[in-house]
Phi, psi and omega in degrees: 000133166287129159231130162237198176298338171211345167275150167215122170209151198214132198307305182195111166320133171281138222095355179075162186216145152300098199297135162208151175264135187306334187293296157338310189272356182242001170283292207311252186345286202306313173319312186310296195311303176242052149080356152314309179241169163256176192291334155333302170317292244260328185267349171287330177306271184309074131227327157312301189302001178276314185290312167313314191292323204282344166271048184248342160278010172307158199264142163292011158284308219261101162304126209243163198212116158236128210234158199270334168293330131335252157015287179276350149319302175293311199264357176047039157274200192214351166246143172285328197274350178287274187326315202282337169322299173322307196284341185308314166264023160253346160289311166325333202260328170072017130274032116208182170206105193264143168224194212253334169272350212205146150245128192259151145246163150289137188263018158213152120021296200272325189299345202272141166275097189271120181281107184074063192320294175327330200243352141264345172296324210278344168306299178304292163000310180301338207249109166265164201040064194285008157252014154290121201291147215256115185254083176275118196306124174324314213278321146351289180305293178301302164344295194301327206267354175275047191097013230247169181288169164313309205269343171287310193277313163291344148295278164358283188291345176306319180282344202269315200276313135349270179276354176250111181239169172249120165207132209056022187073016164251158170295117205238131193220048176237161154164203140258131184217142189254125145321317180258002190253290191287000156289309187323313210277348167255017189045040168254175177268187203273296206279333161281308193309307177318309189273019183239335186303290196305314192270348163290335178302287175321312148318307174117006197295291174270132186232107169283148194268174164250119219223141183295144178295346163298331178285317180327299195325305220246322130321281168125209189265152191229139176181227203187129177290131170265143171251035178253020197276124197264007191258143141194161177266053161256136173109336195281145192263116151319348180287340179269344168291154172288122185286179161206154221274111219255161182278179181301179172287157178041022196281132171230152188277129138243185208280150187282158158297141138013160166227060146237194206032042172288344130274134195267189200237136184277029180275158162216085173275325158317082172286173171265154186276223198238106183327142182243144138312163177278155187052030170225181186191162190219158200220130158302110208121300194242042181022243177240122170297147171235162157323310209277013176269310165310318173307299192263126219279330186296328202264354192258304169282023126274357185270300189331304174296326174299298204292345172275334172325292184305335166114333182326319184212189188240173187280351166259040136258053206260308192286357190268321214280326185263349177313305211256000156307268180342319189270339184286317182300353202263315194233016165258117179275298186256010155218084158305324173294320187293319215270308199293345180269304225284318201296321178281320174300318193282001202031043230252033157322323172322305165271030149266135201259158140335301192289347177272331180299317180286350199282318182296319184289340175283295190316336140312320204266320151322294186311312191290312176284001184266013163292298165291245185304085167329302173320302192301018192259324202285122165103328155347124166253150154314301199270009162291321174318307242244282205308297167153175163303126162299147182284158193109226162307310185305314189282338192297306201274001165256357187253353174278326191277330172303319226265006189272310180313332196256338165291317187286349179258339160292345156289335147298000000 
């Protein structure tokens, strides 16, 4: 093994490794993604290529036999019938072709049955010299097909496709990779590649450099695939793994939020406002209404004259203006005062009945004989008002007193 300051490179990782083309190993993903294979597939993948590689000294004579118990060995499935699914779709997909003497892979780009060609040339485009051969380490290989996550097995190849070149026949497993070059190109978020990053560290998988924070920047992060790494998981049974509850159909992850203004500011500009009466609101122009401005006929056609001052209505909307008093009182329970400003800013004519209109009109009509006989104002009940005039004695003598009222003002 070479070792320098910044190289790291080695004649044959022990265990040997699997020559893959990049463009291949970033189709095998892009299937997953829209949903041609599942992540079964994708481990099911990587276990062929295990098995094909463990047969490559064989003698051409010596008949070669591949069996699905192999197979569930690797990927630690536990059905037979899980596996053969698998390989069904990853043929449907013409990333292999598996048979019981033989195995295929593609030997170009064009054989794989790709969903949205245009929208993977422009994906692939991220990765360079994306027809280069890949020397991805076996014991690699058996990892990834024993089970590893989604986000793990796209962290992995990210890194794998970043730092492992051939070059002169030797493995060259150094370099740089940005947290953001592999969420683009693998639809992931920038904080799962950190948190996949991490636990690839842990493993022993990745051996990070120490590096000035300015490179991080402008680089990204660097550091070198070991290819003395020793772990693997073959043979491990699913049973032993921590199940985990799989998500809905069609559940897609999003990305976390920023981790800012997470603290908050100790100003206290926000105050509590200024306690209101109960049944009153207050309006620019007419200061603050109470019930007893709706309620009483003199404060209500003075309200009436403010609002016209102000511009709020006009003077031929004085029976519209008691209109909607009659309506606030009738159908406003716990602000009456709220319901009658909003009904005046919106001009909300609309939601006036017929019976508020006439309720407006005897309170007019009141207002109006109570100019000429001030007496005759006196001793009015409110709910005689509401109710009309009695029929009879009562009425001849309020149609009398109108018919007086209105000869002394043409006469004035």
């Amino acid at each position: 093994m070479e070792t320098e300051t910044w190289k790291v490179t080695e004649d044959k990782p022990p265990g040997g490794y699997v020559v893959i083309r990049a463009d291949q190993l970033f189709a095998v993903w892009w299937c997953y993604e829209t949903g041609s294979i599942e992540l079964a597939d994708v481990r099911t993948w990587f276990a062929l290529q295990e098995v094909v590689a463990r047969r490559c000294l064989a003698r051409t004579h010596q008949p070669l036999r591949f069996t699905t118990d192999e197979l569930m060995v690797l990927t630690g499935h536990r059905r037979r019938g899980t596996v053969k699914k698998s390989l069904r779709r990853l043929e449907e997909a013409g990333l292999a072709r598996p048979r019981r003497t033989s195995i295929r892979f593609p030997k170009c780009i064009d054989d794989i049955d790709l969903v949205d060609r245009s929208a993977f040339a422009q994906r692939l485009s991220l990765v360079p010299n994306c027809r280069r051969p890949v020397p991805v380490p076996r014991r690699v290989l058996r990892w990834l097909a024993a089970g590893s996550r989604c986000v793990t097995i796209a962290t992995t190849l990210g890194h794998l496709l970043r730092l492992l070149y051939l070059r002169n026949g030797l493995c060259r497993a150094d370099g740089n990779c940005k947290a953001s070059w592999v969420a683009a190109a693998f639809g992931i978020s920038v904080r799962s590649v950190k948190e996949g990053r991490k636990r690839l560290v842990e493993r022993g998988l990745l051996r990070p450099q120490e590096t000035p924070q300015w490179y991080r920047n402008r680089y990204g992060w660097r550091g070198s695939v070991n290819l003395q790494w020793a772990v693997d998981n073959t043979g491990v049974p699913m049973a032993r793994r921590r199940k985990r509850t799989p998500p809905p159909h069609g559940l897609r992850t999003k990305q976390s939020p920023p981790r800012q203004n997470q603290k908050l500011s100790s100003r206290r500009s926000n105050q509590k406002p200024a306690s209101r009466r109960i049944g009153s609101c207050g309006v620019e122009g007419l200061g603050e209404i109470t019930l007893d401005d709706l309620r009483e006929d003199r404060r209500t056609m003075d309200l009436w004259q403010r609002a016209v001052g102000s511009g709020l209505v006009g003077r031929g909307d004085r029976l519209n203006f008691f209109a909607a008093a009659e309506h606030a009182l009738r159908v406003g329970t716990s602000n009456p005062a709220g319901l009658f400003v909003w009904l005046l800013a919106n001009r909300r004519w609309d939601y006036i009945t017929q019976g508020d209109e006439d309720a407006a009109c005897r309170r007019l009509q009141q207002v109006d004989e109570s100019k000429v006989p001030l007496e005759l104002n006196l001793g009015t009940d409110r709910s005689q008002a509401k109710q009309g005039p009695r029929r009879g004695k009562d009425t001849s003598a309020g149609l009398a007193h109108f018919v007086a009222a209105i000869e002394r003002c043409l006469a004035a």
